[in-house]
C-alpha positions as CSV (number, residue, x, y, z in Angstrom):
1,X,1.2,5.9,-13.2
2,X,0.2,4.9,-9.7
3,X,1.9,5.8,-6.3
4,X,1.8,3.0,-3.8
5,X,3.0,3.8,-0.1
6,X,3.7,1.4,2.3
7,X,3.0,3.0,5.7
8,X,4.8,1.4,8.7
9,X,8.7,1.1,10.8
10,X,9.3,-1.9,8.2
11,X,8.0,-4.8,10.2
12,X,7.6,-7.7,9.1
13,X,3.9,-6.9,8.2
14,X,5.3,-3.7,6.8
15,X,7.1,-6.3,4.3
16,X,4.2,-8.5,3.6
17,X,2.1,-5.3,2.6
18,X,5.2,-4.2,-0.1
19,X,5.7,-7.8,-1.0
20,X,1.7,-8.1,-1.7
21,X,1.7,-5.3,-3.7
22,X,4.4,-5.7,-6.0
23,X,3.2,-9.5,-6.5
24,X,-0.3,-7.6,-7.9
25,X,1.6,-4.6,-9.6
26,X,4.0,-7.3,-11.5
27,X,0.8,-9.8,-12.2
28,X,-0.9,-7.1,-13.5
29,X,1.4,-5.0,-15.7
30,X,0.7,-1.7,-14.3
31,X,2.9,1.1,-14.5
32,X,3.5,2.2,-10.2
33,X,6.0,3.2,-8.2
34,X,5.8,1.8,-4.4
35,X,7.2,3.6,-2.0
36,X,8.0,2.7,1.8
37,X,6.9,5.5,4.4
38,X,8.4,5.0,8.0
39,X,8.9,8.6,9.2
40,X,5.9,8.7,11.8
41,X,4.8,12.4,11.1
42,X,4.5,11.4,7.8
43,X,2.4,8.4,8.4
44,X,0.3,10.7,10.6
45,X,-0.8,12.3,7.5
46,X,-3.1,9.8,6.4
47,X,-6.2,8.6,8.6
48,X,-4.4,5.6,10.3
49,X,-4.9,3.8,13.1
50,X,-2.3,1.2,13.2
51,X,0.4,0.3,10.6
52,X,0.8,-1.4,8.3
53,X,-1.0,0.9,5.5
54,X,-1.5,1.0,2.4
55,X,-2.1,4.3,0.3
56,X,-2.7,4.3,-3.8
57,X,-2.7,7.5,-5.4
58,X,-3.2,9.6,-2.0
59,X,-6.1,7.3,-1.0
60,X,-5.5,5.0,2.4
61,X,-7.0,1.8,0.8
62,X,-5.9,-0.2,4.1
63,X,-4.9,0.3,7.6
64,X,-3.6,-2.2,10.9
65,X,-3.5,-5.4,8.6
66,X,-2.1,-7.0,5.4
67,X,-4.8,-7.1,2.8
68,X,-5.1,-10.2,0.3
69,X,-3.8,-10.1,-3.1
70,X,-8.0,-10.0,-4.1
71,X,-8.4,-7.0,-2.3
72,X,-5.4,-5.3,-3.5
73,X,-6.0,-6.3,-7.1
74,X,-9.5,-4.7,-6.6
75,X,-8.2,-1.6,-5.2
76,X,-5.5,-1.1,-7.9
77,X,-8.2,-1.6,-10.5
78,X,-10.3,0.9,-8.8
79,X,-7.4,3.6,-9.1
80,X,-6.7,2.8,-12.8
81,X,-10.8,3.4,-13.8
């Protein structure tokens, strides 16, 4: 199973980034969980710059943008290998 965290206060990037990656979780049939991280110390944890992020399996995949659903589907597919 994956762990997807959504790093950010819940802007409305914040919600683009979650609704992105459900949209490739659900199109691809993978078994995930996505969370939603908003407490700042523990988004200081990963190697951010600016929010939104995006974390799969402990890995910061993206930071300070909302990625495509390419790139996601890419970086999902690089987890599950």
């Amino acid at each position: 199973m994956l762990t997807i965290k959504v790093l950010g206060s819940g802007c409305v990037n914040c919600q683009n980034v979650e609704r992105v990656a459900r949209k490739v979780v659900a199109g691809l049939g993978v078994d995930a969980v996505i969370v939603k991280v908003t407490a700042w110390p523990e988004i200081q944890k990963y190697p951010i710059l600016a929010t939104p992020g995006l974390v799969i399996n402990e890995k910061l995949v993206c930071g300070g943008r909302v990625p495509t659903e390419a790139e996601v589907t890419t970086w999902l597919a690089d987890a599950l290998a």
